[in-house]
TORTORKE-476583 format. One record per residue (C-alpha): x, y, z; residue in three letters. Coordinates in pm, 1 decimal. Example, Ala and Ser with C-alpha at 12.3 -4.5 7.8 and 13.67 -1.06 7.14 Angstrom:
REM residues 2
        xx        yy        zz  residu
    1230.0    -450.0     780.0     ALA
    1367.0    -106.0     714.0     SER
This chain:
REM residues 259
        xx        yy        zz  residu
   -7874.3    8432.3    1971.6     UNK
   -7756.1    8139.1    2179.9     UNK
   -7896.5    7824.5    2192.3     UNK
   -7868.1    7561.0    2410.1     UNK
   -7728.8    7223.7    2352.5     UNK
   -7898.6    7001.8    2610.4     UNK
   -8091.4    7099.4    2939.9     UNK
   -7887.0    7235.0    3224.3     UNK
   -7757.9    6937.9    3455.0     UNK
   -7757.9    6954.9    3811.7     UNK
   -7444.6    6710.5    3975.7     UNK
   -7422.0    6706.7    4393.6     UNK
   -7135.2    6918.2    4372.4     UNK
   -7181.6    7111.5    4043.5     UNK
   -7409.2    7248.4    3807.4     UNK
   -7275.6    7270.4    3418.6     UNK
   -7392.9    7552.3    3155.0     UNK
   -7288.3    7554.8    2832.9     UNK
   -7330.8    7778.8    2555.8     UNK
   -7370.0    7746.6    2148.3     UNK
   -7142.3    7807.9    1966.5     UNK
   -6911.4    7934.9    2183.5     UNK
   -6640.7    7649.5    2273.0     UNK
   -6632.0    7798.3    2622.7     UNK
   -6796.9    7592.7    2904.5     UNK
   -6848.6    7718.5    3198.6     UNK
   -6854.5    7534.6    3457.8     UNK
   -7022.9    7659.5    3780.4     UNK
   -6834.5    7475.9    4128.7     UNK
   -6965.7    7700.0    4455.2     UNK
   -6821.1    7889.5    4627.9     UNK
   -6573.0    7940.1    4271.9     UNK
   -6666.6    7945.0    3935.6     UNK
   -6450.9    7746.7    3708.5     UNK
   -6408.1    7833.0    3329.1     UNK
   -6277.1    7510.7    3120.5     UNK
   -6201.8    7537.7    2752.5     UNK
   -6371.8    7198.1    2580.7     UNK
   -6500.3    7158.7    2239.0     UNK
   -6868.0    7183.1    2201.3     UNK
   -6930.2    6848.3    2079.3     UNK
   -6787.5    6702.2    2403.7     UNK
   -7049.1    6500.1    2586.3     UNK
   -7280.4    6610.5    2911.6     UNK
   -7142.7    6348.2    3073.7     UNK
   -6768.6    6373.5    2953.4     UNK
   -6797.9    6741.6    3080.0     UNK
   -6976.7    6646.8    3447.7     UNK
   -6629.0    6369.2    3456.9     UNK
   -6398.3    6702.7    3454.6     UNK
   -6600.2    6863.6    3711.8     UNK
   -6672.5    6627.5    3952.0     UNK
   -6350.7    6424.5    3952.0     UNK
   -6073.3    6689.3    3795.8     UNK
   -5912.7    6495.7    3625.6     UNK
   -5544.1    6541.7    3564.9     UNK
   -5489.6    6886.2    3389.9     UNK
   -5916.1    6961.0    3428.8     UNK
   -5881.7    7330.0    3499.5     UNK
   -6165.2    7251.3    3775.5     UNK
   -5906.8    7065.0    3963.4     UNK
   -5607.9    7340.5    3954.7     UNK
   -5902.3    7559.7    4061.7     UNK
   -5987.6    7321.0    4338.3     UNK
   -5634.5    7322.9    4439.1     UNK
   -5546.4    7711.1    4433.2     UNK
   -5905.4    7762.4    4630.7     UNK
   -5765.7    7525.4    4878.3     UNK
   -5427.3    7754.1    4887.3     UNK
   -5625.7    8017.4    4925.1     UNK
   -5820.3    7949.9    5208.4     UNK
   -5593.0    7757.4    5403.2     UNK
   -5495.7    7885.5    5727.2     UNK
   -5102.4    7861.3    5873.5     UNK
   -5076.6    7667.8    6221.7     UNK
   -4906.9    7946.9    6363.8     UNK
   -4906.2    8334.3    6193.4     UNK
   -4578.8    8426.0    6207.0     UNK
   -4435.6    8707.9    6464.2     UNK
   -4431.5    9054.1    6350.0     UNK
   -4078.9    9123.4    6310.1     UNK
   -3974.7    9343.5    6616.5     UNK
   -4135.6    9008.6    6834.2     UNK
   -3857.6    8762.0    6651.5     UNK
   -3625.7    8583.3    6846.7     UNK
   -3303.9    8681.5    6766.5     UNK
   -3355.4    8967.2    6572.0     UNK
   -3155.1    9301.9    6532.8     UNK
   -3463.3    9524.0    6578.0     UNK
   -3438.4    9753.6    6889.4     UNK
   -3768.3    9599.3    7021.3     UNK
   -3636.9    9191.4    6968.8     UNK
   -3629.7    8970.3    7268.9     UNK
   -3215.8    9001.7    7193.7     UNK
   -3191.9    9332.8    7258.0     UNK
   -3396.3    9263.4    7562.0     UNK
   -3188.4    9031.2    7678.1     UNK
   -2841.9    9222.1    7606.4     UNK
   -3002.2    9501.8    7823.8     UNK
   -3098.7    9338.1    8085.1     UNK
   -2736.2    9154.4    8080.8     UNK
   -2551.4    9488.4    8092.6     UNK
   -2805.2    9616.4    8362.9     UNK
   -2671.4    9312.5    8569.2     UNK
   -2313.7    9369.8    8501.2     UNK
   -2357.5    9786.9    8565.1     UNK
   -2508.8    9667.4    8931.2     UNK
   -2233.7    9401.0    8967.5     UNK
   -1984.1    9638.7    8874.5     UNK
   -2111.5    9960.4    9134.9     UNK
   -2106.3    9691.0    9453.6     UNK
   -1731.8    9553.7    9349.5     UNK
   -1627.8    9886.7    9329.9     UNK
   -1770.7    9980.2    9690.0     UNK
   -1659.2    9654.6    9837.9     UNK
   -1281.6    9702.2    9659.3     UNK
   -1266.2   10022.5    9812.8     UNK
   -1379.1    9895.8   10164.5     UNK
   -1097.7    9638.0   10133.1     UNK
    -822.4    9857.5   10031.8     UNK
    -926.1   10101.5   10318.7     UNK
    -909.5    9844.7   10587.2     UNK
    -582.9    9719.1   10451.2     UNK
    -584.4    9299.3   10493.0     UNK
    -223.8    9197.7   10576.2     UNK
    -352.8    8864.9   10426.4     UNK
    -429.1    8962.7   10094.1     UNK
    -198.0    9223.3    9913.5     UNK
    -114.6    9373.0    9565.7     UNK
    -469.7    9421.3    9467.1     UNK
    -505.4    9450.1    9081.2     UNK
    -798.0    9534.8    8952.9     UNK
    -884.8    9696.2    8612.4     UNK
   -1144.5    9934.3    8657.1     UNK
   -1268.2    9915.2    8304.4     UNK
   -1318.7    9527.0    8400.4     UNK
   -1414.4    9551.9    8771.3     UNK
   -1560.9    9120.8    8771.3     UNK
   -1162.1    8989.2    8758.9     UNK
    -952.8    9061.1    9083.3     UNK
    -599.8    8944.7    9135.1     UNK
    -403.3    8972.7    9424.2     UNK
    -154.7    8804.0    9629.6     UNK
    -254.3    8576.0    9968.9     UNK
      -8.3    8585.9   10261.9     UNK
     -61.7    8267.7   10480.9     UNK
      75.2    8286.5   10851.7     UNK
     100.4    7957.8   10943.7     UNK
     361.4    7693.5   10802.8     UNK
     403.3    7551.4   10622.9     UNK
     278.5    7822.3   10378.9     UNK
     420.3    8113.4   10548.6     UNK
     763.1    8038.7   10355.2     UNK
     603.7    8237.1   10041.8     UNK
     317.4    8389.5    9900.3     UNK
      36.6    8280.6    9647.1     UNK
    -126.9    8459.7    9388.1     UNK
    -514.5    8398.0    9320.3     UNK
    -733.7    8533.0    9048.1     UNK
   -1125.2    8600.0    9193.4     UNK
   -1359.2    8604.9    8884.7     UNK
   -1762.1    8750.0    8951.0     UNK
   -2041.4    8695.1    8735.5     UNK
   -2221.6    8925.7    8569.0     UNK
   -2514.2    8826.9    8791.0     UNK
   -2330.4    8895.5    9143.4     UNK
   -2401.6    8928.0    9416.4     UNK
   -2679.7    8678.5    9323.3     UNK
   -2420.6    8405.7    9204.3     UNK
   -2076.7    8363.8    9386.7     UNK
   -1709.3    8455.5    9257.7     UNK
   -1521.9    8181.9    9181.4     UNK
   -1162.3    8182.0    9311.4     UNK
    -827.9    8018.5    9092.5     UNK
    -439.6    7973.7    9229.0     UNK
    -232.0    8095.6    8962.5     UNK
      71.7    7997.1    9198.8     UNK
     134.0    7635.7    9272.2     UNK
      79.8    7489.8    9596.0     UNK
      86.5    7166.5    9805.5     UNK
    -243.1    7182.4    9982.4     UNK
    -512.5    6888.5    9985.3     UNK
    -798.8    7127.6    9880.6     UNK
    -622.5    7329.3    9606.4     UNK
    -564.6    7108.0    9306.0     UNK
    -311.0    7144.6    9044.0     UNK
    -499.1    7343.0    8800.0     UNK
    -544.1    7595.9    9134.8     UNK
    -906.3    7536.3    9181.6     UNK
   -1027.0    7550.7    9480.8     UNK
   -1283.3    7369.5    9719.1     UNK
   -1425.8    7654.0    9960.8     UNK
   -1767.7    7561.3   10099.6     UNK
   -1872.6    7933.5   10132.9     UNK
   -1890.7    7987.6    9725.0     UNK
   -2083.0    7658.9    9671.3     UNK
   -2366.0    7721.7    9488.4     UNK
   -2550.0    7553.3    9767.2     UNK
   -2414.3    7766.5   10073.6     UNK
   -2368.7    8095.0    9892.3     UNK
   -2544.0    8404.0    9996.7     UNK
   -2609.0    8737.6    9805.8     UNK
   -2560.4    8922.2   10154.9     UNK
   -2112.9    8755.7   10150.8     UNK
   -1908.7    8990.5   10084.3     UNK
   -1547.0    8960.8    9903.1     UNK
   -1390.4    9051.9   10193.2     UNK
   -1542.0    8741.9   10366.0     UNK
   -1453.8    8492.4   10088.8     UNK
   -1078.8    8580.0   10099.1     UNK
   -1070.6    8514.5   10501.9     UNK
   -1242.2    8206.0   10480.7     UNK
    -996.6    8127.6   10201.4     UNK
    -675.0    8251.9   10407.3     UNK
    -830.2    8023.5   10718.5     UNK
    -847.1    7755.5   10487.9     UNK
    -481.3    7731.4   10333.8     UNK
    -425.7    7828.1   10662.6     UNK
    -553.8    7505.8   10827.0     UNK
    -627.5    7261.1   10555.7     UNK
    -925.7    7034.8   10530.2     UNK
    -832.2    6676.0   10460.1     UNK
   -1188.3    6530.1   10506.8     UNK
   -1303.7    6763.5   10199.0     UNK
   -1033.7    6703.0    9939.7     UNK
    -968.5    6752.8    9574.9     UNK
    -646.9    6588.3    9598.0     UNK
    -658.7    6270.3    9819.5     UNK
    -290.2    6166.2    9836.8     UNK
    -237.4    6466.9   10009.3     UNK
    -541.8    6434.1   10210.4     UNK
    -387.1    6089.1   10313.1     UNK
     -34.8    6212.9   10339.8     UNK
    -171.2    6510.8   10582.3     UNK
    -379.9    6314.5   10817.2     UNK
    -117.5    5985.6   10857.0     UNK
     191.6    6128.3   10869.5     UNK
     162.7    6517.8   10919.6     UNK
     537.6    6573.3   10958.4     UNK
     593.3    6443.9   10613.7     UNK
     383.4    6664.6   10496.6     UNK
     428.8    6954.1   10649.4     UNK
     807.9    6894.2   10510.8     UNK
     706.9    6860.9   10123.3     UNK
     475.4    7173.6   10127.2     UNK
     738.3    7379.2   10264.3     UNK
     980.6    7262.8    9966.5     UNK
     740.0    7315.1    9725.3     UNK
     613.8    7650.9    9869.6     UNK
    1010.9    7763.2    9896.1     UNK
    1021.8    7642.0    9543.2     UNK
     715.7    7762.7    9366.2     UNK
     565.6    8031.7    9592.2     UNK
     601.5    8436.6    9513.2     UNK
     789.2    8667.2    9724.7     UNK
     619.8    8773.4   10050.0     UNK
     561.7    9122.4   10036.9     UNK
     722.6    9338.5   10272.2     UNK
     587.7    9595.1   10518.7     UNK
């Protein structure tokens, strides 16, 4: 039979049993019951020490501290997987996102196509030798044919690139032939207010872009400019200028095509 070494203590945040013989204390710490291994001559108040203040390497206080583990609760649970950003699952906000991007491109694609076959029907004389590779119907090339001078000495090809998103965001247009024009600058970008993003429309049509484009080589623009010497040149002395684009449109333009 077991007998008791000393009356059972009662501590604000423990209550210690022990039993005789057995060097086993345990030690009672609600809501977890903590077992330490102590000699049984170790003092009441040696033993209510290691329960109250876990002391280093008391078992009450790697108890404490796995019972803390244990009940703690994460900020934020994580996502089940199909939910995780980037992830490969079918059901991931990527995949959603790759859909909905070819969706766009698919609906892109189906209007160029209708407006590319509108164009070709109606035959522009302004803008000629369409290419366009239907596997890759957002990049257009094709060659505009000015009819005033002093541009009408050659011919210029442009490249017209869409978004995916069009109609919804506009084309934007890129000489790949050099010219001498105030609102074309040397890297063959372009400054047409009709594909700004602020004065685009979904409703323009490609058809409507190149004739804006063909009235603005056309008749250039000085007071809108991306190259201001010429800009300057064309406004104060308009006969010099009109003599160095020619040269450089006689030396750099393509072959006008012929009828």
């Amino acid at each position: 039979m077991s007998h008791s070494l000393f009356p059972v203590t009662t501590a604000p945040l423990a209550i210690i049993l022990l039993s005789h013989p057995s060097h086993t204390t345990n030690v009672h710490c609600a809501p977890t019951v903590c077992q330490a291994s102590l000699p049984s001559a170790t003092s009441p108040d040696a033993l209510r020490g290691q329960c109250l203040c876990g002391g280093p390497g008391s078992r009450a206080s790697s108890v404490r501290r796995a019972h803390s583990r244990r009940f703690a609760r994460p900020l934020c649970p994580p996502l089940p997987r199909s939910r995780k950003c980037g992830g490969s699952e079918p059901g991931g906000r990527a995949a959603f996102w790759a859909g909905s991007s070819t969706r766009a491109k698919m609906a892109a694609s189906r209007r160029l196509m209708k407006e590319l076959e509108e164009i070709r029907k109606c035959g522009m004389k302004n803008f000629r030798n369409i290419q366009v590779d239907e596997a890759n119907l957002l990049t257009w090339q094709g060659l505009i044919v000015p009819d005033n001078p002093p541009y009408d000495k050659g011919a210029f090809r442009i490249e017209i690139n869409f978004p995916a998103e069009y109609p919804f965001k506009p084309p934007k247009i890129t000489f790949k032939t050099k010219i001498y024009h105030p609102n074309i600058d040397e890297k063959g970008q372009v400054c047409l207010p009709v594909i700004s993003a602020e004065n685009w429309k979904p409703a323009t049509k490609t058809d409507q872009v190149i004739q804006s484009l063909i009235a603005l080589v056309n008749d250039p623009q000085p007071e809108h400019p991306l190259r201001a010497d010429l800009a300057e040149e064309y406004s104060k002395d308009r006969k010099k200028f009109c003599k160095n684009a020619e040269e450089f449109t006689k030396k750099y333009g393509e072959k006008r095509p012929v009828d």
